[in-house]
C-alpha positions as CSV (number, residue, x, y, z in Angstrom):
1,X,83.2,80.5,-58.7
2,X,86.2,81.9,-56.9
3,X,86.7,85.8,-56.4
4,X,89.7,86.6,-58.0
5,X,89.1,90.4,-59.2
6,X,87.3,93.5,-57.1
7,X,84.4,95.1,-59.5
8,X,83.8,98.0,-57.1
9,X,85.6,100.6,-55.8
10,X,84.1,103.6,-53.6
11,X,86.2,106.1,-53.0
12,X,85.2,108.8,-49.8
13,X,88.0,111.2,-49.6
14,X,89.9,111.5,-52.7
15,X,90.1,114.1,-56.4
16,X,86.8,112.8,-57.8
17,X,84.5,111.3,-54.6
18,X,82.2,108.1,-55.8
19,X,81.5,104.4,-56.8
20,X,83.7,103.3,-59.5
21,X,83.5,99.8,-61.1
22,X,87.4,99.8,-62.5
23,X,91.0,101.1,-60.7
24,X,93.0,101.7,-63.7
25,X,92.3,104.1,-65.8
26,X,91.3,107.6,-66.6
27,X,87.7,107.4,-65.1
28,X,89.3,104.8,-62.6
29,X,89.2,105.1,-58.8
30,X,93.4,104.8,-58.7
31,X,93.6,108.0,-60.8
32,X,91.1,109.7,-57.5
33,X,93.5,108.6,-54.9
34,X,96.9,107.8,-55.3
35,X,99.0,110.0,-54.1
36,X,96.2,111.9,-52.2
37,X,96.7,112.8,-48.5
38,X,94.5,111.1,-46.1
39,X,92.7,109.1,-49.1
40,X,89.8,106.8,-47.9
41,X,88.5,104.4,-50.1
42,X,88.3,100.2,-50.5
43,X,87.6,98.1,-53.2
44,X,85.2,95.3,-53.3
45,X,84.4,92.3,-54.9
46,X,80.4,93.1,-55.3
47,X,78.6,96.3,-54.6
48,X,76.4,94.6,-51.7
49,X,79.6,94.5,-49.6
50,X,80.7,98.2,-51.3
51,X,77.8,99.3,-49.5
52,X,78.0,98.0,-46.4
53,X,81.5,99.5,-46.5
54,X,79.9,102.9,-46.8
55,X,77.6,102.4,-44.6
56,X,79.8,101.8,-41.7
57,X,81.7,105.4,-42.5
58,X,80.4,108.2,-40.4
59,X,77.7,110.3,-41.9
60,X,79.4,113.2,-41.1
61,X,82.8,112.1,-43.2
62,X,80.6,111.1,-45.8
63,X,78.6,114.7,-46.1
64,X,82.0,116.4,-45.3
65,X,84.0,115.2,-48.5
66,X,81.3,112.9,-50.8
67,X,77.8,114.3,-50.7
68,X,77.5,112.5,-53.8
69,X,77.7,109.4,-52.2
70,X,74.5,110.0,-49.5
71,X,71.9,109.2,-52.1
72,X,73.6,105.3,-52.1
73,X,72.9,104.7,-48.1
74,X,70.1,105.4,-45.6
75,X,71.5,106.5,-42.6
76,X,68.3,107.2,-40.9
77,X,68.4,103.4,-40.7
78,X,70.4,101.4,-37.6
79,X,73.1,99.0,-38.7
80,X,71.7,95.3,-38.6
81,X,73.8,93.9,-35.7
82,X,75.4,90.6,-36.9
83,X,72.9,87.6,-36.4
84,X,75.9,86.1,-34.4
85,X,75.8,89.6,-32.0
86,X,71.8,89.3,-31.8
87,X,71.8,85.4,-30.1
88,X,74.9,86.2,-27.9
89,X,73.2,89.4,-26.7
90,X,70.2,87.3,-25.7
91,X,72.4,85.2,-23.6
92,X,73.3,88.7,-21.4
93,X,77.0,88.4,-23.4
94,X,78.8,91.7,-23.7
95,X,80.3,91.5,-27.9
96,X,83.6,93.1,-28.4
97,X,85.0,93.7,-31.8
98,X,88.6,94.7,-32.3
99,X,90.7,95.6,-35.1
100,X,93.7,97.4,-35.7
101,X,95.8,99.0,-38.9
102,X,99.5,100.0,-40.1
103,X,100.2,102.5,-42.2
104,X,103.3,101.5,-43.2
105,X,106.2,99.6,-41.9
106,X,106.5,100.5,-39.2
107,X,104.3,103.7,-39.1
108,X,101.3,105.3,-37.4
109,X,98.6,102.9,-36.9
110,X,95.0,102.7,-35.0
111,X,93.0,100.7,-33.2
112,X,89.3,100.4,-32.5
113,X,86.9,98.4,-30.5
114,X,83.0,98.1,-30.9
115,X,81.0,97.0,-27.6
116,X,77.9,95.5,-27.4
117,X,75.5,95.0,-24.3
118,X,71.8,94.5,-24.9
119,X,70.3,97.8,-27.0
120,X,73.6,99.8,-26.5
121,X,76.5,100.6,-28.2
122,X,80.1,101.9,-27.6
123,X,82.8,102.7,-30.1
124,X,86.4,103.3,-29.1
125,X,89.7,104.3,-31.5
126,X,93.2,105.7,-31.2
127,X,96.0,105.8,-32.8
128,X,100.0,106.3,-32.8
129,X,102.9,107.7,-34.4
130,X,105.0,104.8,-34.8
131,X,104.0,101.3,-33.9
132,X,102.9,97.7,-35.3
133,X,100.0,96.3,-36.9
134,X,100.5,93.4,-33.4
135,X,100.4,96.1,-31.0
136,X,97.5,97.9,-32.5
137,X,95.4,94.8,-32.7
138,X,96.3,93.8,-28.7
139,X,95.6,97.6,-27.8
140,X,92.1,97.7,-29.3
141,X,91.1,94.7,-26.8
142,X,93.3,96.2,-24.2
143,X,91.1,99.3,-24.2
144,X,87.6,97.5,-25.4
145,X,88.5,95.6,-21.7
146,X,89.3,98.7,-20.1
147,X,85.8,100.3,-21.0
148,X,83.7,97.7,-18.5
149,X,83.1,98.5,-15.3
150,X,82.3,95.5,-13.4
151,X,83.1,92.3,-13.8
152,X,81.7,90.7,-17.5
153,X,80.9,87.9,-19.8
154,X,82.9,88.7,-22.9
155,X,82.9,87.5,-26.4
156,X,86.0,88.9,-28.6
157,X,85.8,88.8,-32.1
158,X,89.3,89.7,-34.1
159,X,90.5,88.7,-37.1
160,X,94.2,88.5,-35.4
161,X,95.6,85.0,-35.8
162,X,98.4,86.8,-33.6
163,X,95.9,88.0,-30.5
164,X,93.8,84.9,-30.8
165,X,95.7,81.9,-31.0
166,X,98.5,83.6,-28.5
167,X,95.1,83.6,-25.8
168,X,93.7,80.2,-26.9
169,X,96.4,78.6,-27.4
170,X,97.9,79.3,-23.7
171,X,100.9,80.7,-25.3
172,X,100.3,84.0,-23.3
173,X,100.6,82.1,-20.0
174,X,103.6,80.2,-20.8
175,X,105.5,83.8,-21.6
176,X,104.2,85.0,-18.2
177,X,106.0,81.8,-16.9
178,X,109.3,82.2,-18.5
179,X,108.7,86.1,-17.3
180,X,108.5,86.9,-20.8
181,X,111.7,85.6,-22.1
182,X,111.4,82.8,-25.2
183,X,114.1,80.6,-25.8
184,X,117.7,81.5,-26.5
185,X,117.1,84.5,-24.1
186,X,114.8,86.1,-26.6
187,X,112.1,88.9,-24.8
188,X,108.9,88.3,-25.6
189,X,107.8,91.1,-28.6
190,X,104.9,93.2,-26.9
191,X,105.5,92.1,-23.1
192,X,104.3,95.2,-21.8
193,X,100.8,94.8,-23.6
194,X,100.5,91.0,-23.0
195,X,100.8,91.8,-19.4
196,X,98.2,94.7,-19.2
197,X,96.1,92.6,-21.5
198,X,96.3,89.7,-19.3
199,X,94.9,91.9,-15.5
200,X,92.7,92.5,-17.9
201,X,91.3,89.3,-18.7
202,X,91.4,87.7,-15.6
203,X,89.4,90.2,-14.9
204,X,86.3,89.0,-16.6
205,X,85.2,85.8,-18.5
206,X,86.6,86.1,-21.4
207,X,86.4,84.3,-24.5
208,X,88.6,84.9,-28.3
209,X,87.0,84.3,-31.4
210,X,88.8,84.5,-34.6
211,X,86.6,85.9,-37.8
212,X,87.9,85.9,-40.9
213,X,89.1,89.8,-42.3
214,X,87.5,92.4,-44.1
215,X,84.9,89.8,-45.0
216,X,81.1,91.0,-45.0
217,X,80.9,91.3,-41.8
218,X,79.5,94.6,-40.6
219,X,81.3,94.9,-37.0
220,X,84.7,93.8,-38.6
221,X,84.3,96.7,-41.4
222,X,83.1,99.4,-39.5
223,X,86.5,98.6,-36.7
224,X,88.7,98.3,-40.0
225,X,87.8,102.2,-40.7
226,X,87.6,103.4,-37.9
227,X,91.1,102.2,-37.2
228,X,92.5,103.6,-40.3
229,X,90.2,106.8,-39.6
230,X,92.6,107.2,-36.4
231,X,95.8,106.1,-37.3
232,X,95.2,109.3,-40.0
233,X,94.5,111.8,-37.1
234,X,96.9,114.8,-36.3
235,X,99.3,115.1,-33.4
236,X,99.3,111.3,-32.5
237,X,100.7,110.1,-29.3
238,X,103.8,108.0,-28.8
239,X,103.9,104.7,-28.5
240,X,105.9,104.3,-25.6
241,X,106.1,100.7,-25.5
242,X,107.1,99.8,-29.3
243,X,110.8,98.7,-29.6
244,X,112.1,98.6,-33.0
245,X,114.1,95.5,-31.5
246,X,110.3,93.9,-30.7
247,X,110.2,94.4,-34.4
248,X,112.9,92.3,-35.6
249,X,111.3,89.4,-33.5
250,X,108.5,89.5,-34.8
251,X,109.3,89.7,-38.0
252,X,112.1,86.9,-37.8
């Protein structure tokens, strides 16, 4: 039977803090939320992947603004690592998962990156003022990269068509060729993160992998929110490299 309507909503940071099971409404999670500063909350299609949402949000968030809410997971508990981490981690493969957000169009946005090596973890966000949804999703593997300290065996997971196919499908390579000029004289959108991203890479052994977003899995949920967790923070930096003219490209 084909998902065509989300049953659960949990909302963190919002009027009235909790699960709901409808958006509209006077009991609804919509009526929590809209027009609420710095509103967290998703909706789901069953309350499994509701709480594997919630579990991937901080403790402390969750205490801070739904106390309500700590009964429903068990922090004391690790998060399972993805059986797809566990056999690649056996193989002495450092896991990176990426993801980055827009709030708005443009607007701020954020970025984060989760590394795995054997028993250890590492998570890494940021955010900026004004920027793309592209750039955030290149900068969360720019800086995932940037966190190794000798040379690596890496295995990227991102739900970015736009990072992924542009690295397996050698189109990265071919703009470093043309020195990042497309045809009709048309700059490459994002050189200046391509480039870093690229030192980076041939760096290390490196390998892309392209999940499918804000599915059930656990890695790929815990980067969405911590992306949007950053992209929400105070006195963000500048993103010196976006171009509103990058923009236009992009989108045409």
């Amino acid at each position: 039977m084909t998902k065509t309507k989300k049953q659960y909503y949990i909302v963190v940071r919002g009027r009235k803090p909790g699960l709901y099971t409808t958006w509209f409404g006077r009991d609804g999670a919509s009526e929590q939320v809209e027009n609420f500063d710095e509103a967290i909350y998703k909706g789901f299609y069953n309350k499994e992947d509701a709480l594997i949402w919630l579990r991937g949000v901080s403790e402390d968030i969750v205490r801070k603004h739904a106390p309500n809410l700590l009964e429903l997971v068990d922090y004391t508990t690790p998060m399972k690592v993805d059986d797809t981490d566990i056999e690649l981690l056996k193989d002495g493969k450092i896991i990176m998962h990426t993801d980055g957000c827009l709030l708005g169009s443009p607007g701020a946005g954020g970025f984060a990156t989760i590394l795995r090596y054997q028993n250890r973890e590492k998570e890494i966000s940021g955010g900026f003022q004004e920027t793309t949804n592209n750039r955030m999703e290149i900068m969360a593997c720019i800086e995932g990269l940037r966190a190794l300290k000798q040379k690596s065996s890496v295995i990227v997971f991102s739900d970015s068509r736009y990072l992924v196919d542009s690295i397996n499908n050698k189109w990265i390579y071919k703009w470093r060729n043309s020195k990042w000029v497309k045809s009709k004289n048309r700059k490459v959108p994002n050189a200046d993160l391509w480039r870093t991203l690229l030192e980076l890479i041939e760096q290390h052994d490196v390998e892309f992998r392209w999940i499918r977003g804000h599915n059930i899995d656990k890695s790929n949920q815990r980067c969405d929110f911590l992306a949007r967790e950053a992209a929400q923070r105070e006195n963000l930096p500048l993103d010196t490299g976006f171009n509103k003219d990058d923009l236009q490209s992009t989108l045409f």
